[in-house]
Residue frames as qw, qx, qy, qz and C-alpha x, y, z in Angstrom:
[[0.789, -0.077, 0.057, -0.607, -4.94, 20.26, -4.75],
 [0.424, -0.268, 0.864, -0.050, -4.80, 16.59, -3.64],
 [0.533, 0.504, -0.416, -0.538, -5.06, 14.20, -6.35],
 [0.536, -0.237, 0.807, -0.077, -5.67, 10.52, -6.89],
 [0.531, 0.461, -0.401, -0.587, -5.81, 8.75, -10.07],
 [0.672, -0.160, 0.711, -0.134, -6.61, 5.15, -10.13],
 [0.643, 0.352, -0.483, -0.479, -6.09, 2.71, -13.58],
 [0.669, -0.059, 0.736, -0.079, -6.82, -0.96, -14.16],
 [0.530, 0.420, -0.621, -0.397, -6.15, -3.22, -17.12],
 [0.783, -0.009, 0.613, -0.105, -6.23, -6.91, -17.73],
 [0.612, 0.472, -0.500, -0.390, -5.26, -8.41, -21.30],
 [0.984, 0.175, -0.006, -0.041, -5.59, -12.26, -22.49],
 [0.104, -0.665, 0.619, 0.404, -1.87, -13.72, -22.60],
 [0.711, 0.201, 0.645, 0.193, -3.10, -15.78, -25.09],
 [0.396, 0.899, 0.179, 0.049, -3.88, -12.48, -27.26],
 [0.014, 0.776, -0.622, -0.105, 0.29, -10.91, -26.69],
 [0.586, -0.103, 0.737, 0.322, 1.40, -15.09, -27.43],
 [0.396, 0.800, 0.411, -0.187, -0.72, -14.04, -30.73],
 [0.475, 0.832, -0.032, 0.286, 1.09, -10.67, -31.74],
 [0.241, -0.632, 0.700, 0.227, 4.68, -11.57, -30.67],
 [0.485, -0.077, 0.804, 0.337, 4.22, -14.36, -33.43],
 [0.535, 0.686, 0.488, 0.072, 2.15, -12.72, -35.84],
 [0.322, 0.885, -0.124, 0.312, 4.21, -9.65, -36.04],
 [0.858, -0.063, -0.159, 0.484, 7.58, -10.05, -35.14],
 [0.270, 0.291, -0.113, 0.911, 8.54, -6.15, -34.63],
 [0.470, -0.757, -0.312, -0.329, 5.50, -5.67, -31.95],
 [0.699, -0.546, -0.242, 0.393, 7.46, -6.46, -29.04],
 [0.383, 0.106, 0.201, 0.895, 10.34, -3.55, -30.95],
 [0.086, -0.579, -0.304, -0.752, 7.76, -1.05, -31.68],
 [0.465, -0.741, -0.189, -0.447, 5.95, -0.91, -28.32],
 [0.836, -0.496, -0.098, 0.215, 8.31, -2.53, -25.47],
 [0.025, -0.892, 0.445, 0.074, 11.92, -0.62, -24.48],
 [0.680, 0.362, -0.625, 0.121, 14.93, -2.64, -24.80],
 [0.236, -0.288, 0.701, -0.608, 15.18, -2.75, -20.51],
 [0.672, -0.005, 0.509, -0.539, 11.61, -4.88, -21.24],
 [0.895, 0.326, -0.227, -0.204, 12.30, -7.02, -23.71],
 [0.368, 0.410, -0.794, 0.257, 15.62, -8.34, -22.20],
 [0.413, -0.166, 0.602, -0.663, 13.56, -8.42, -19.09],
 [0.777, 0.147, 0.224, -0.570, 10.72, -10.48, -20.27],
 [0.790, 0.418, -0.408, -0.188, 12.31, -12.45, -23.10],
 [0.152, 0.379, -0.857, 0.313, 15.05, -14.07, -20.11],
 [0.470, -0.172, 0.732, -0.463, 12.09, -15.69, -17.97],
 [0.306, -0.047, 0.943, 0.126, 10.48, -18.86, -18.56],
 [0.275, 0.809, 0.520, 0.009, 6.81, -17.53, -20.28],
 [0.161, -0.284, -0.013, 0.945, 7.32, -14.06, -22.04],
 [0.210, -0.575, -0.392, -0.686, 4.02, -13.39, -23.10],
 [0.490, -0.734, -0.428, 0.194, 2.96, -13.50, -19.52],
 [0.228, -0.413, -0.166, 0.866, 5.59, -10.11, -18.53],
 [0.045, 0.155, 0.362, 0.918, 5.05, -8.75, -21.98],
 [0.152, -0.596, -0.684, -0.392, 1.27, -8.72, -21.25],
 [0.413, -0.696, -0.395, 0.433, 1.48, -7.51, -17.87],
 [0.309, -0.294, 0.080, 0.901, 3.68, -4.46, -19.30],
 [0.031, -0.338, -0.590, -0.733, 1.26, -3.99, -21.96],
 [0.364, -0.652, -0.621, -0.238, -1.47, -3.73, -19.37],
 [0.441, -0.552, -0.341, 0.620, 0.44, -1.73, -16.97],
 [0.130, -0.012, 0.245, 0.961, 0.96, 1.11, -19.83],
 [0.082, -0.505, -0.257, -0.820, -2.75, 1.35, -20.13],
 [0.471, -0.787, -0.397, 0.031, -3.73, 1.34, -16.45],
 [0.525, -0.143, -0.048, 0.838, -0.97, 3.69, -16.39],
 [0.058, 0.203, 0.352, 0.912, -2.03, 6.07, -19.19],
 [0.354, -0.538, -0.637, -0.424, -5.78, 5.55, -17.34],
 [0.630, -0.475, -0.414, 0.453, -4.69, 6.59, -13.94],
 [0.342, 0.000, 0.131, 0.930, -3.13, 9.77, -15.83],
 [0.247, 0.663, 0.354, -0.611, -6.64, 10.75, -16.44],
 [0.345, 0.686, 0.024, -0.640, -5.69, 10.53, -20.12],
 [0.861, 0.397, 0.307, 0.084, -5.52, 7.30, -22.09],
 [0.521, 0.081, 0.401, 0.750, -3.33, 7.27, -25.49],
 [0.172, 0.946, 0.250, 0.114, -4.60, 10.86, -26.37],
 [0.596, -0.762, -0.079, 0.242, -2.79, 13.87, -26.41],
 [0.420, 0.729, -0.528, 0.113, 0.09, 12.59, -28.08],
 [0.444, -0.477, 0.746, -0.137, 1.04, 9.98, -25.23],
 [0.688, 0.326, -0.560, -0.328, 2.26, 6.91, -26.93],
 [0.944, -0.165, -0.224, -0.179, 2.85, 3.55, -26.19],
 [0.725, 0.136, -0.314, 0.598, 6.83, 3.75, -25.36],
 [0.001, 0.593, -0.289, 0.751, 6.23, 6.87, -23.18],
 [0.616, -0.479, 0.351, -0.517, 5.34, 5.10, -20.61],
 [0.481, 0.303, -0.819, 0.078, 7.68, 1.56, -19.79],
 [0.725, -0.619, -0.109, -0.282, 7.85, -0.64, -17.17],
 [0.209, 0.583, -0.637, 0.458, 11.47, -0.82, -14.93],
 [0.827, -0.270, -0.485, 0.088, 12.21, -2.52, -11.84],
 [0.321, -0.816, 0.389, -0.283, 13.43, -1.23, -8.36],
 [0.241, 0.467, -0.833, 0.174, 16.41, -2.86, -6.43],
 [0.614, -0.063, 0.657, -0.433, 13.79, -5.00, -4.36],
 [0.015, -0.210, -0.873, -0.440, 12.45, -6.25, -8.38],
 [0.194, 0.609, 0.641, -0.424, 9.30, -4.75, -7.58],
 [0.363, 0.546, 0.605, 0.451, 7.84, -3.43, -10.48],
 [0.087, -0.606, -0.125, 0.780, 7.91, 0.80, -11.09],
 [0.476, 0.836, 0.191, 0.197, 6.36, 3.41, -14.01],
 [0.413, -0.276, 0.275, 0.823, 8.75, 5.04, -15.92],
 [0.302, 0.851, 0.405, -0.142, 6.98, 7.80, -17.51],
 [0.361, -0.169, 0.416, 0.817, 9.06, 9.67, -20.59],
 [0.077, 0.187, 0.594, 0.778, 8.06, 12.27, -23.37],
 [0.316, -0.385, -0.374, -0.783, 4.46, 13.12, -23.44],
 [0.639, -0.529, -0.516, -0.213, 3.20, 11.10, -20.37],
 [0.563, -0.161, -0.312, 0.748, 5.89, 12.58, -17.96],
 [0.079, 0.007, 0.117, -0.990, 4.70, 16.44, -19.00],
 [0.569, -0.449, -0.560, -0.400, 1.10, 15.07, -18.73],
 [0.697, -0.521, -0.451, 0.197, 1.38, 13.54, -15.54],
 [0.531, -0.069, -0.262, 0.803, 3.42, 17.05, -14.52],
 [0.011, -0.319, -0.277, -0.906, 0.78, 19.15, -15.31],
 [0.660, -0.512, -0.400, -0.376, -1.59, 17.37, -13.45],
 [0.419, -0.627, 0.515, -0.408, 0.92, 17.83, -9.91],
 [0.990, -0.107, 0.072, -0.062, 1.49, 14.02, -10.39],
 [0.282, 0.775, -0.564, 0.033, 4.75, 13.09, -9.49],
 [0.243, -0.273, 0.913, -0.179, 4.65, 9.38, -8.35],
 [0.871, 0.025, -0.062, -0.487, 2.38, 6.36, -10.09],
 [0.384, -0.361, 0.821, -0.220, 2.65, 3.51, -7.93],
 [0.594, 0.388, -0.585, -0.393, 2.41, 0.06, -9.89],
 [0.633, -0.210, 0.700, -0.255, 1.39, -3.29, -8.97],
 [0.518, 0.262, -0.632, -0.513, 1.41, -5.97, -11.62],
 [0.656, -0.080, 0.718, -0.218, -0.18, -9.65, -11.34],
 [0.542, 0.266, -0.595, -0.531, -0.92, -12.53, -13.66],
 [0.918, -0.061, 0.350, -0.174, -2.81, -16.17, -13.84],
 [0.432, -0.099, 0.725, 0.528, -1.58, -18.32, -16.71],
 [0.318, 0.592, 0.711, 0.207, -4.68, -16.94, -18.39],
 [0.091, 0.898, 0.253, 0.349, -4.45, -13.05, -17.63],
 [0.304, 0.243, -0.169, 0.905, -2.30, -10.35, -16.95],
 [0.249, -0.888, -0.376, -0.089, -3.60, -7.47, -14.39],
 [0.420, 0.278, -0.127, 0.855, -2.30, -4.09, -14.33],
 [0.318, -0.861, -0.396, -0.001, -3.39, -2.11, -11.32],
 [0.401, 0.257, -0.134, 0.869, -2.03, 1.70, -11.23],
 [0.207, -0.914, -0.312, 0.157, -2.71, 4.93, -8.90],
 [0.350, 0.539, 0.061, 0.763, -1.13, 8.67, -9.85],
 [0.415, -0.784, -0.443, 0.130, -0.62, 10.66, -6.78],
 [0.013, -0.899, -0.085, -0.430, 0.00, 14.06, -6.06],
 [0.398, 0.378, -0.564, 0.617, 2.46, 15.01, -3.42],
 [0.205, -0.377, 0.351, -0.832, 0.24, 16.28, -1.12],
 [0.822, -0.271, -0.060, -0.497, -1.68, 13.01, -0.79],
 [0.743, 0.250, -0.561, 0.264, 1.47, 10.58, -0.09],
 [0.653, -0.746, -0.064, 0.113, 2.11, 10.19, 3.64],
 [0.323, 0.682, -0.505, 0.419, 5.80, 11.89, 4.41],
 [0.720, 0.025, -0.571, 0.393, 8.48, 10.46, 6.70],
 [0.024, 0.334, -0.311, 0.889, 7.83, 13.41, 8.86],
 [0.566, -0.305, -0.121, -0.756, 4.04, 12.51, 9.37],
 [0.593, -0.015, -0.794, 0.136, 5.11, 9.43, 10.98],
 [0.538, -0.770, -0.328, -0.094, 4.41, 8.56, 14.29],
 [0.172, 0.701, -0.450, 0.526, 6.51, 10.75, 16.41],
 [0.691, -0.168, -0.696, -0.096, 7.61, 8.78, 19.56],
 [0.215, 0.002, -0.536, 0.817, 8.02, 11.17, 22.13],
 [0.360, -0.126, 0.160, -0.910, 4.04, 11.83, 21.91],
 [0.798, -0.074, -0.512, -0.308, 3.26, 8.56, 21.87],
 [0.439, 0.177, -0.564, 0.677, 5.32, 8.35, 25.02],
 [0.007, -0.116, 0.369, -0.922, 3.69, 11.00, 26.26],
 [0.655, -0.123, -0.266, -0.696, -0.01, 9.91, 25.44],
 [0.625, -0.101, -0.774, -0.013, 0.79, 6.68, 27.09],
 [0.274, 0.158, -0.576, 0.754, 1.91, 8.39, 30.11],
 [0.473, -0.144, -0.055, -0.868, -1.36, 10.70, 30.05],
 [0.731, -0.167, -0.498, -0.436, -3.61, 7.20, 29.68],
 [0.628, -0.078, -0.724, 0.273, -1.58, 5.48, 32.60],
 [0.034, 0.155, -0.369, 0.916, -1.75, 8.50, 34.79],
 [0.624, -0.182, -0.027, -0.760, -5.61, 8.88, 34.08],
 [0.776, -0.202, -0.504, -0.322, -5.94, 4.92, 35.35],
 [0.504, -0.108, -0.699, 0.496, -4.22, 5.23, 38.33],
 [0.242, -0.180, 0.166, -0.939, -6.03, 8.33, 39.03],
 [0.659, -0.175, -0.471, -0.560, -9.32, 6.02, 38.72],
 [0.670, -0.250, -0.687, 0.129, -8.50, 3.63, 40.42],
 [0.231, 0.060, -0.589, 0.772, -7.45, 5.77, 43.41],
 [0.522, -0.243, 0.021, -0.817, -10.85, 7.28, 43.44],
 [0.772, -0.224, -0.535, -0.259, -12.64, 3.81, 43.09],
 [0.551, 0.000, -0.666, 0.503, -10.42, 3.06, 46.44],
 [0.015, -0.152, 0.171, -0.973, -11.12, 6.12, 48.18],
 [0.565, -0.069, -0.451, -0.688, -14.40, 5.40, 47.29],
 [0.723, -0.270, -0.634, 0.046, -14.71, 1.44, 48.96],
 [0.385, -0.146, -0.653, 0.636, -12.78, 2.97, 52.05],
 [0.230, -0.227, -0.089, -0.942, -15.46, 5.91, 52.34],
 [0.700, -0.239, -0.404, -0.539, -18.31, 3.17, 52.38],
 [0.706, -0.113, -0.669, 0.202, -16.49, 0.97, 55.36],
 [0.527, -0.801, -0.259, -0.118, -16.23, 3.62, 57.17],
 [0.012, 0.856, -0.457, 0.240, -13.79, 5.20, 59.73],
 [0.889, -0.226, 0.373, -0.136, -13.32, 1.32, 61.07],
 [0.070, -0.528, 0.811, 0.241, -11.48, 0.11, 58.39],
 [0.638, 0.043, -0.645, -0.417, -12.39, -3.16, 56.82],
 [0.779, -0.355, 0.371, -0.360, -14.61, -5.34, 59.10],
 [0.368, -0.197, 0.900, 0.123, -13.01, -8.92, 59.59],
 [0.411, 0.175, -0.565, -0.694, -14.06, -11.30, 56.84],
 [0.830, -0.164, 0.111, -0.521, -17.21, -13.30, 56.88],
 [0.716, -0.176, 0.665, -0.115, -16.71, -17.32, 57.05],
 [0.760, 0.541, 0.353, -0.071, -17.82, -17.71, 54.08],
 [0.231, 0.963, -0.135, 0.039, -14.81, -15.64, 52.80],
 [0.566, -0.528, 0.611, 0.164, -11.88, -17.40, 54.86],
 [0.415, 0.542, -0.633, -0.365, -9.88, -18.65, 52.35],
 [0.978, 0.051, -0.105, -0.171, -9.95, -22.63, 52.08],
 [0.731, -0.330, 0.517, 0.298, -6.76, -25.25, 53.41],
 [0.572, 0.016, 0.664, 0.481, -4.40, -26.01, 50.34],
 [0.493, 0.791, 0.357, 0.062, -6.27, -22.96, 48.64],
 [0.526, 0.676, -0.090, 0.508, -3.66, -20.50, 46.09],
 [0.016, -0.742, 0.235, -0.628, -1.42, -18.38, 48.06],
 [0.575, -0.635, 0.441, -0.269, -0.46, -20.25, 50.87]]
């Protein structure tokens, strides 16, 4: 059965500047060691750390099942692809969650102001993901063009057919005066 699971978050990075300085073992307890090198090298880390925080629960909300379960807060990370584009990494409980449920891809988009973090996730099913097969295929696009040009020259012949029918067996009569092209006019 096709399957779509949408989550959204948002968190304050004033509230993660907060508890990375009120409790020094938050960022340890809930971030991997791939996101804390990651976050702690740029020029703000509460801004990633929040985003990551907010991607785990529009993650865990996309799953269809929050921190319940048994999914914790480190089963589910955030990683980077070779473009840097942000990816879930789903381990331990939220991996055989999101396997039960035929989910086998949650696509991740992260943003931030200087004031908030937004974590915007979707869990999809195989059967709802376009495949490289379903593409367009370009020999029937080829052929559909071929079809569309065919069917306007067909028209048009008719429409012709059609004017020479009305002039008669005469051919076109000479043109009126009013018709003569002008001196110095295009095409001459």
């Amino acid at each position: 059965m096709a399957r779509v699971g949408i989550g959204v978050d948002m968190l304050e990075i004033a509230r993660m500047e907060r508890a990375l300085k009120r409790h020094p073992s938050f960022a340890a307890r809930v971030f991997t060691d791939d996101e804390r090198a990651y976050c702690d090298s740029t020029a703000r880390p509460a801004e990633h750390y929040a985003a990551r925080f907010a991607a785990r629960e529009a993650v865990v909300k996309a799953l269809g099942t929050g921190f319940s379960g048994g999914i914790g807060m480190r089963d589910v990370s955030v990683g980077r692809d070779v473009r840097g584009r942000p990816v879930a990494i789903l381990s331990g409980r939220a991996a055989e969650a999101a396997h039960e449920r035929g989910i086998d891809e949650v696509v991740l988009s992260l943003s931030r102001t200087h004031d908030v973090a937004v974590a915007n996730a979707v869990a999809m099913t195989d059967d709802v993901r376009p495949h490289a097969d379903e593409g367009p295929d370009p020999k029937k696009e080829f052929q559909a063009s071929f079809r569309e040009a065919k069917s306007i020259i067909d028209e048009l012949e008719r429409l012709q057919d059609g004017i020479m029918d009305t002039l008669g067996d005469d051919g076109p009569a000479e043109p009126r005066e009013d018709e003569l092209p002008l001196e110095g006019s295009m095409g001459e």
